[in-house]
C-alpha positions in Angstrom: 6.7 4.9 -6.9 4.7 7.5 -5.1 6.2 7.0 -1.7 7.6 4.5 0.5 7.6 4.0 4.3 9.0 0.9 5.4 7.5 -2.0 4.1 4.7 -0.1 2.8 5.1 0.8 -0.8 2.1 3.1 -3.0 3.0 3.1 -6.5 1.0 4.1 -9.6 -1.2 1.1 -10.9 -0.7 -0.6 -14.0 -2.2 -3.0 -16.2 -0.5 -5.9 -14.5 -2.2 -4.7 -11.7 -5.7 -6.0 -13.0 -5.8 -9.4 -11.3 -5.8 -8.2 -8.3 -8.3 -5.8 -8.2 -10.3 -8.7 -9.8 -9.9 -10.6 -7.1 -10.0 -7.7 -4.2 -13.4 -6.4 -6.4 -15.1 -10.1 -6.2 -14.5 -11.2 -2.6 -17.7 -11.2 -0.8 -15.5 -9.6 2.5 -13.8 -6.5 0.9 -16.8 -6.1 -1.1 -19.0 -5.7 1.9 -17.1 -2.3 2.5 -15.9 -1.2 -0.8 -18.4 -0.9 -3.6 -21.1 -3.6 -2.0 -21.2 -7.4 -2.2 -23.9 -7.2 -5.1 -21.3 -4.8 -7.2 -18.1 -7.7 -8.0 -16.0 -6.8 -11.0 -15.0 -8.6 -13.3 -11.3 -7.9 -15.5 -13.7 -5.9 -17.8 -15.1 -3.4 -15.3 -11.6 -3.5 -13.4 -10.0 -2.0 -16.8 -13.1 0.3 -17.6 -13.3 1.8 -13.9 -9.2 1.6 -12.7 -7.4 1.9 -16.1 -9.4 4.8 -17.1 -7.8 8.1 -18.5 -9.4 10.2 -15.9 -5.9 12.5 -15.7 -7.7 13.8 -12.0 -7.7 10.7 -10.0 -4.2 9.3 -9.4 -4.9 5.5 -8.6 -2.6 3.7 -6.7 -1.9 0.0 -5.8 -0.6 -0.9 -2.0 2.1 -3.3 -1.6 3.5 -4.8 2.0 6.6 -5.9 1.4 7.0 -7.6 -1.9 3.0 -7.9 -1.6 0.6 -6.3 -3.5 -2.7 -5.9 -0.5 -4.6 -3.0 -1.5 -5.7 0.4 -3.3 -5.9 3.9 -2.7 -6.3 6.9 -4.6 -6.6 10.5 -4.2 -7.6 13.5 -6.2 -7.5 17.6 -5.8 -11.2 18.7 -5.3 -12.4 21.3 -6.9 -15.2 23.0 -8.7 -18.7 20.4 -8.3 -16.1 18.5 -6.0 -16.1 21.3 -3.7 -19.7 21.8 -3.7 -20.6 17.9 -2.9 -18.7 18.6 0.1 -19.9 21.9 1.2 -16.0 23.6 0.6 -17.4 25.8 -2.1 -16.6 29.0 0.1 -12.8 28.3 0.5 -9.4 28.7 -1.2 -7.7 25.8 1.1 -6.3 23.3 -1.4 -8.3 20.0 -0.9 -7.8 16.8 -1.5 -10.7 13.8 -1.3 -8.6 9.8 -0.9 -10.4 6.3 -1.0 -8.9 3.2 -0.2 -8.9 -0.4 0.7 -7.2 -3.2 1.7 -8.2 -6.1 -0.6 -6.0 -8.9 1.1 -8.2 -10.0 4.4 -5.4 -11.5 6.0 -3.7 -7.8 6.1 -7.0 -6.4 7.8 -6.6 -5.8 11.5 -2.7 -5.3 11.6 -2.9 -1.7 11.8 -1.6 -1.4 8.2 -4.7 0.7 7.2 -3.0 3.1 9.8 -0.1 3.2 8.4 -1.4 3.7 5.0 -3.6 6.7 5.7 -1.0 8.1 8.3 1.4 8.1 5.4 -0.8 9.8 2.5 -1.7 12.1 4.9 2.1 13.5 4.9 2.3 12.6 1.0 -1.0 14.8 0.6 0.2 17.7 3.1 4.0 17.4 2.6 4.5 17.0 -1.4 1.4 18.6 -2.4 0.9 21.1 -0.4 -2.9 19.9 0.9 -4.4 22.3 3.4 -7.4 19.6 4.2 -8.0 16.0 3.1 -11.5 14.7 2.7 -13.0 11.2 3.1 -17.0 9.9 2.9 -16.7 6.7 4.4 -20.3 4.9 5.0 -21.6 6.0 8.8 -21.8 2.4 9.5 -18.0 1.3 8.4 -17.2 1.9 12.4 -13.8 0.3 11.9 -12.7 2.4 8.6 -13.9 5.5 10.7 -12.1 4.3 13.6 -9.0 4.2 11.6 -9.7 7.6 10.4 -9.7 9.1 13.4 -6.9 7.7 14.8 -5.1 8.8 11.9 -6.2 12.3 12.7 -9.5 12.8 10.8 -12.6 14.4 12.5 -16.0 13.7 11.9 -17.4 17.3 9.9 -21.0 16.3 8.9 -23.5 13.9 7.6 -24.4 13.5 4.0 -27.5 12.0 4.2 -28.2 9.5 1.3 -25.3 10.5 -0.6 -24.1 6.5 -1.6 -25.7 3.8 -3.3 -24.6 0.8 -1.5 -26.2 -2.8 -1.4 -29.5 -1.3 -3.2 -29.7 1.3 -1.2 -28.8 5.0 -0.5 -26.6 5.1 2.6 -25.7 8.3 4.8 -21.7 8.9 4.7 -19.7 11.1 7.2 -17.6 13.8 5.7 -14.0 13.8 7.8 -11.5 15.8 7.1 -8.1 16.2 8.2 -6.5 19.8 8.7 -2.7 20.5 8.1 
């Protein structure tokens, strides 16, 4: 277990974790948001994209209760990471996070909230993050909402910088300062 608060519970994902993604990664809603509704996975890219051995990404599944709803991972950036981001010129340790939540009857509770309200203290309070970095898509107005009630500000615009739905998509950078 990474952390809990409350009912929410972010834990390290596993291999019995591949159904759900499967199912979060193929529904035409989530996908709208998260990867594109012409992108679905299937248990094959599920394993070759979430049960990789990429040590720098720690990927997490969300559970509600005794409910698995969601994903979210985070990673230190550095080096080209940096860079993409336009933090090459600083020594703050930064962090990047994604997430979802792949259950649609979760959505609009204010779990996402409560999610990224709580990595944000895992992120500042355990491993010592100085900023935390997200790239939603300008035009996810209720992920960027969330954001910013969370904290985040809206730094800059990265024009083209996604492929989404065949075609490249300007994200924000946000960050969050400790």
């Amino acid at each position: 277990m990474i952390f809990q608060n409350g009912q929410l519970k972010v834990r390290l994902i596993n291999e019995n974790d591949i159904p759900f993604l499967v199912k979060w990664l193929s529904d035409q809603n989530v996908l709208q948001y998260y990867e594109g509704r012409d992108n679905p996975f299937n248990e094959e890219k599920v394993r070759s994209v979430f049960l990789s051995k990429d040590e720098s990404v720690t990927m997490c599944i969300v559970e509600y209760g005794d409910k698995e709803i969601g994903y979210i991972q985070y990673y230190e950036l550095v080096d080209e990471g940096k860079v993409e981001y336009g933090y090459e010129n600083t020594s703050e340790k930064l962090y990047g996070m994604d997430q979802f939540i792949g259950e649609v009857d979760y959505w609009n509770k204010g779990i996402g909230s409560q999610l990224v309200t709580a990595m944000i203290d895992y992120l500042t309070k355990k491993l010592n993050a100085d900023k935390i970095v997200m790239d939603p898509q300008t035009w996810n107005e209720r992920a960027i909402a969330c954001y910013m009630k969370c904290g985040f500000k809206k730094v800059k615009i990265l024009p083209k910088h996604e492929f989404h739905e065949g075609e490249f998509r300007d994200c924000y950078v946000m960050e969050y300062c400790r």
